[in-house]
Steps between C-alpha positions, in 0.01 A plus 500: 500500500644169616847342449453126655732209398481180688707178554710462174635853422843462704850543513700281322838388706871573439597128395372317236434230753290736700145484543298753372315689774178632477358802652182705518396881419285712619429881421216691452373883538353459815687351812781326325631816259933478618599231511900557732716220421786472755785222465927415450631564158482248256193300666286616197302831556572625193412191368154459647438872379611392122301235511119661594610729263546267226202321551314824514578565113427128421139539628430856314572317179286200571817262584508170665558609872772270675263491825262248682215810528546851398272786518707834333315764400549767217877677496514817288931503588730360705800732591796328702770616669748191537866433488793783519668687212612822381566703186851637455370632160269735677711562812274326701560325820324151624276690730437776284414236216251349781329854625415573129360139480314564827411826320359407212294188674325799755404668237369313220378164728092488535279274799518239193857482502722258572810633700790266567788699739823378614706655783406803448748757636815288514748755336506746771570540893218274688307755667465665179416216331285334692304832550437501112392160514244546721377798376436324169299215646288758696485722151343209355285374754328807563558732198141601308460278227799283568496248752598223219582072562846581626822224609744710712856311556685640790772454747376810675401283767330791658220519204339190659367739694296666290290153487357625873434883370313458230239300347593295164847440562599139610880381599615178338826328475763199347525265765819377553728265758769489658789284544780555661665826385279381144177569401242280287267736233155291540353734222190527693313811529345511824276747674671802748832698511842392560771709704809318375632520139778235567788713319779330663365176402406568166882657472642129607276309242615775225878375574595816699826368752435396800782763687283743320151300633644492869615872508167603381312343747719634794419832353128408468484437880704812591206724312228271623629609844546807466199550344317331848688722694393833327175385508573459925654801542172656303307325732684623831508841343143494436405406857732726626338777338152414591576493824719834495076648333341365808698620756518836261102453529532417896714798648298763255201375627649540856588891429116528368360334836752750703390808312157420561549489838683826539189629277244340731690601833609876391265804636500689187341781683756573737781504297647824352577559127907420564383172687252369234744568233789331693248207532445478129834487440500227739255248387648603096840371616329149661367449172788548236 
């Protein structure tokens, strides 16, 4: 169950005038299964996605293959998740549109499937979100007679992850540079995670004004703060309260040492019922 292309299945640029950029892929059902595909908008995730999927159908019907080598085997369905939209008709939202997508795909994909997913989890608050997206790729990576060829496109940076947890998932991402307060989309994909979507940039190539571009990075370096200081204070607090345990641990070990002393040290036989119950309630009170 391979799905190799090599050399000439690529991207093809925004301009005319660009060239077209080629780019290899690999998935299989052993160690290459996910494929997580971090990047900015608009550098061509979606794309890439669209485009294994297209040649995918072209090789189950015996097509001409627009690839220097490809090895694809047998695909009973592919099931994709991509783009955003909902369905007033049926009073459903964009995300609820997208969980019944996601739905459908759990249900009905087999370990011959093809499964193409973008963003999954975007509609809703990020924790929530990016808690169901994980919990998909892990559903099918390790569900019983899943475990199907599947490209995962995220900006849940945190999924990269997931690459270190488990076996058969492998990080990749659109390289891109920058310049200036611009960035350049190479269309490259290139092997490993990314922790930067580039928002603000891709919000200044989209035309967005630049009062609003300068205001939203002041704001994006107030949260990026205080998001370093939390995670401070957590430390601090967390050191604090380890050593609060061990010197909790310390002085109750102390009282134990001193009661056993007293123990060792009292004559047990000399003592009359009133003194060895006041000495009970002695060494009881040392150790509360």
């Amino acid at each position: 169950m391979v799905e190799k292309l090599s050399a000439e299945s690529g991207l093809a640029g925004k301009k005319e005038n660009t060239s077209f950029i080629p780019n290899d892929t690999l998935l299989d059902g052993a160690s290459n299964r996910i494929a997580i595909i971090t990047g900015p908008n608009m550098a061509g995730k979606s794309t890439y996605m669209r485009q294994v999927a297209l040649i995918t159908i072209m090789a189950q019907i015996g097509s001409f293959v627009p690839a220097q080598s490809a090895e694809i085997s047998v695909c009973d369905r592919i099931f994709t998740r991509v783009g955003a939209s909902d369905d007033l008709t049926a009073g459903q939202s964009t995300f609820m549109v997208e969980m019944s997508e996601v739905a459908t795909i759990l249900k009905n994909a087999t370990p011959r499937s093809l499964v193409l997913l973008d963003e999954i989890g975007r509609g809703t608050s990020t924790f929530d979100g990016m808690s169901i997206a994980r919990a998909v790729v892990e559903y099918i990576l390790n569900e019983k007679g899943l475990g199907c060829k599947t490209m995962f496109a995220t900006h849940y940076h945190e999924l990269t992850d997931l690459e270190n947890q488990f076996p058969g998932i492998v990080n990749y991402n659109i390289a891109v540079r920058r310049r200036g307060d611009d960035i350049i989309f190479l269309r490259k994909i290139v092997r490993g995670g990314t922790d930067d979507s580039y928002g603000i940039e891709v919000a200044h190539l989209a035309g967005v004004p630049q009062k609003v571009i300068r205001r939203a990075k002041v704001i994006l370096k107030q949260l990026e703060d205080s998001a370093a200081a939390a995670r401070e204070v957590a430390k601090e607090q967390g050191g604090q309260l380890e050593q609060n345990e061990q010197l909790q641990v310390s002085m109750t070990q102390q009282q134990e040492e001193k009661a056993l002393r007293m123990l060792r040290q009292s004559d047990l036989d000399s003592m009359t019922p009133r003194d060895a119950l006041d000495f009970l309630y002695e060494l009881k009170k040392m150790m509360i």
